[in-house]
C-alpha positions as CSV (number, residue, x, y, z in Angstrom):
1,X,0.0,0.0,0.0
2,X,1.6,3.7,-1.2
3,X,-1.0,5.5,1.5
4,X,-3.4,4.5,4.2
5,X,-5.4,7.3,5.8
6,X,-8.5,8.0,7.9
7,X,-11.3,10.0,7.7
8,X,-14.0,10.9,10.2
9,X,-16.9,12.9,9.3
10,X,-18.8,15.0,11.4
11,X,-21.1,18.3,11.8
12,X,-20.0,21.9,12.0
13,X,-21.7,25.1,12.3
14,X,-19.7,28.0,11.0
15,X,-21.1,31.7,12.7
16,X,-20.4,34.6,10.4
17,X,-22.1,38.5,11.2
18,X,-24.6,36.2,13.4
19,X,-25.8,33.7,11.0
20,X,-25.6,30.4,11.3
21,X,-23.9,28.6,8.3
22,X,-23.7,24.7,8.0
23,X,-20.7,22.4,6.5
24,X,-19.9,19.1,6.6
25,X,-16.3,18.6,8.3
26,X,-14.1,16.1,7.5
27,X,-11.3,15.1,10.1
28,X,-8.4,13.8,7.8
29,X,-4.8,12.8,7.7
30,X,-2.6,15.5,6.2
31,X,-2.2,13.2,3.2
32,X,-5.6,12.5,1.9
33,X,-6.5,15.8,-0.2
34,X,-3.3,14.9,-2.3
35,X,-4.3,11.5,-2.4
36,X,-7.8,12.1,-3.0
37,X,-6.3,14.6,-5.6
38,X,-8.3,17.9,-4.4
39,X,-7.2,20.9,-6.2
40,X,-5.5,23.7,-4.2
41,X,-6.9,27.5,-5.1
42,X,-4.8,28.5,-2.5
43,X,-2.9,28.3,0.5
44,X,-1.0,25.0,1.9
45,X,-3.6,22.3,2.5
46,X,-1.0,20.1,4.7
47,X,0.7,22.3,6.9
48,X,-3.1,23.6,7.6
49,X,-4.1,20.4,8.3
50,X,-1.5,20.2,11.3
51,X,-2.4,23.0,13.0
52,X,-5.1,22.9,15.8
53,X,-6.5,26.4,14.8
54,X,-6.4,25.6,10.8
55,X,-9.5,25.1,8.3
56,X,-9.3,24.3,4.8
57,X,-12.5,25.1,2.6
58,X,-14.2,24.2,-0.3
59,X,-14.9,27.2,-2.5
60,X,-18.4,26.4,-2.7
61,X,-18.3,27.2,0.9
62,X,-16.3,30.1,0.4
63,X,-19.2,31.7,-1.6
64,X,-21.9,30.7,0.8
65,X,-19.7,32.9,3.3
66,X,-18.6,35.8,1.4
67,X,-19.4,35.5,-2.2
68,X,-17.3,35.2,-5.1
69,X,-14.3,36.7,-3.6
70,X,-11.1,35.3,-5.2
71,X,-9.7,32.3,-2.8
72,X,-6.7,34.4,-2.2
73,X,-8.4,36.9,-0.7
74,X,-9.9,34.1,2.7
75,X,-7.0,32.6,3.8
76,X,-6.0,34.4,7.0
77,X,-9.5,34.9,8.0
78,X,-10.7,34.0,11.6
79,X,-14.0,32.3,11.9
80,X,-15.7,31.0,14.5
81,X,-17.7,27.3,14.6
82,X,-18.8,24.9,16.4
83,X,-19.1,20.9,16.4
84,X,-20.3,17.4,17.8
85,X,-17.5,17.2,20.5
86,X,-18.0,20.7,21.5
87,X,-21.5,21.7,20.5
88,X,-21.9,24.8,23.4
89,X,-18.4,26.4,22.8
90,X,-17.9,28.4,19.4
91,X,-14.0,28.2,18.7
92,X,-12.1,30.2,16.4
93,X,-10.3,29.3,13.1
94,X,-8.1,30.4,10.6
95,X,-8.6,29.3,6.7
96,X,-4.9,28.1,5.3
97,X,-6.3,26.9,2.3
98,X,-9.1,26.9,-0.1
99,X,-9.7,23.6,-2.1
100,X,-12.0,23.1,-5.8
101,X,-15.3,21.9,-4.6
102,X,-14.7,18.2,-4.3
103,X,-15.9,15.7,-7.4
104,X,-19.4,13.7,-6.1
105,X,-17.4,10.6,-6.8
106,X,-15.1,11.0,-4.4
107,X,-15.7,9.3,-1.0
108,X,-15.5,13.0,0.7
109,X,-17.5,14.5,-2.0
110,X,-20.8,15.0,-0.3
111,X,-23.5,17.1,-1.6
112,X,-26.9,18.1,-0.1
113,X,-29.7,20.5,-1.2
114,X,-29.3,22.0,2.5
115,X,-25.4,22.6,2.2
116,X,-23.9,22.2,-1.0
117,X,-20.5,21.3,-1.5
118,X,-20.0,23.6,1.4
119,X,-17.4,21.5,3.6
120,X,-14.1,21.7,5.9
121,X,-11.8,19.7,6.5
122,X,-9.3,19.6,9.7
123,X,-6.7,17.9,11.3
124,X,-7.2,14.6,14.0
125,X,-5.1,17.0,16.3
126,X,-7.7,20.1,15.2
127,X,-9.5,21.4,18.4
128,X,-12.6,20.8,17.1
129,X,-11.3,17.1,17.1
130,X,-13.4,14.9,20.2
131,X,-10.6,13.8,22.9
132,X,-8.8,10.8,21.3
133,X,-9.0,11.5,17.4
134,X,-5.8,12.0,17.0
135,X,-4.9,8.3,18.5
136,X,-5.0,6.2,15.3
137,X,-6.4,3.0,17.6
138,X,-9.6,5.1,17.7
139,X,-12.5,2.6,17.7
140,X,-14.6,5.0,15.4
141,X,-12.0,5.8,12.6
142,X,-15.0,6.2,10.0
143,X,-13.6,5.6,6.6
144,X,-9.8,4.5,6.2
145,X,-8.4,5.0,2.7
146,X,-5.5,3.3,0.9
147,X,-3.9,3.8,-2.2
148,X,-3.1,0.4,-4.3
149,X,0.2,0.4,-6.2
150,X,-0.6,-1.2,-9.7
151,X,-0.1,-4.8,-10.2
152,X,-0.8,-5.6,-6.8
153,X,-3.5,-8.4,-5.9
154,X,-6.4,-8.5,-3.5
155,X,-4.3,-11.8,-2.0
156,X,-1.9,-9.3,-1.3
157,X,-3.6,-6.7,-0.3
158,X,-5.6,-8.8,2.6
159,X,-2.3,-10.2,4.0
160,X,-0.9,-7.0,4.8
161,X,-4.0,-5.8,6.0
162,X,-3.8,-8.8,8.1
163,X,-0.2,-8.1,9.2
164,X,-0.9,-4.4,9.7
165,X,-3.8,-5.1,11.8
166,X,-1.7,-7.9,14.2
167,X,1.0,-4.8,14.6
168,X,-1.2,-2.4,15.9
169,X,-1.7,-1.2,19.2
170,X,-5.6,-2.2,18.9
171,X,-5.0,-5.8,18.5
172,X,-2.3,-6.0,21.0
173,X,-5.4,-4.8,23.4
174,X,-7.7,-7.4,22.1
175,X,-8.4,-10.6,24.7
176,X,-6.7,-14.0,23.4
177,X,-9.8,-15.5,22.2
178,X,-10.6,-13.1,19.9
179,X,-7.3,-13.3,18.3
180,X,-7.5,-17.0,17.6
181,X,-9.4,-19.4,15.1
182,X,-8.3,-16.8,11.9
């Protein structure tokens, strides 16, 4: 496998001159917009990705919060939000990067008649993140994402799963008699 990642959906709230504006965040691993192949507008999608304070936006949200300003023109901003693991508390944000509204295809490219393409993406070490997201033995790790090299076969691909698995830190945790009878 060239890339295994995770990705964790969940619901944000974004509060702009007190109105209430939807997205759907996505918690990723820094790798997954390049290996998803999003396309940058601007700013640096990975080093936003590791900051607890940084956003990156799709431009469809981009014009659901300020119109068609150039992408350019957002990153810097502060905005506030809120989510699932801290629905009370508005924190604050700063856009590093603006990404192309994401192809339907994709598995992060969700659509909706209420919200659009209007979505976010953070860090597991974002503070928006719920305490333990950015522990990779996680129980919920929603989607995880690998890239195949070419020529490689699913007989392949399930025994390194299978070794993979057996290394972690989750199936060290397991009790014996789950780990036997494979």
């Amino acid at each position: 496998l060239e890339h295994v990642s995770r990705v964790v959906p969940d619901g944000l709230d974004i509060r702009l001159d007190d109105r209430l504006q939807p997205a759907l965040p996505f918690f990723v691993d820094p790798d997954v917009p390049e290996m998803l192949g999003f396309a940058t507008l601007s700013g640096d999608v990975g080093a936003t990705l590791r900051r607890p304070d940084g956003l990156v936006m799709t431009r469809d949200l981009v014009r659901r919060l300020w119109g068609d300003v150039p992408p350019a023109q957002v990153i810097g901003r502060r905005i506030e939000a809120r989510g699932s693991a801290r629905p009370k508390d508005f924190l604050y944000f700063t856009v590093g990067a603006v990404v192309a509204d994401v192809d339907p295809r994709n598995p992060v490219g969700f659509r909706s008649p209420f919200i659009g393409a209007a979505s976010v993406f953070l860090g597991f070490g974002s503070q928006a993140a719920m305490p333990g997201f950015a522990d990779p033995t996680i129980d919920d790790v929603g989607m995880i994402l690998a890239q195949i090299p070419a020529g490689v076969s699913d007989t392949d691909i399930a025994e390194r799963a299978r070794q993979a698995f057996e290394r972690s830190a989750m199936y060290a945790k397991l009790p014996p008699e789950l780990k036997t009878g494979r």
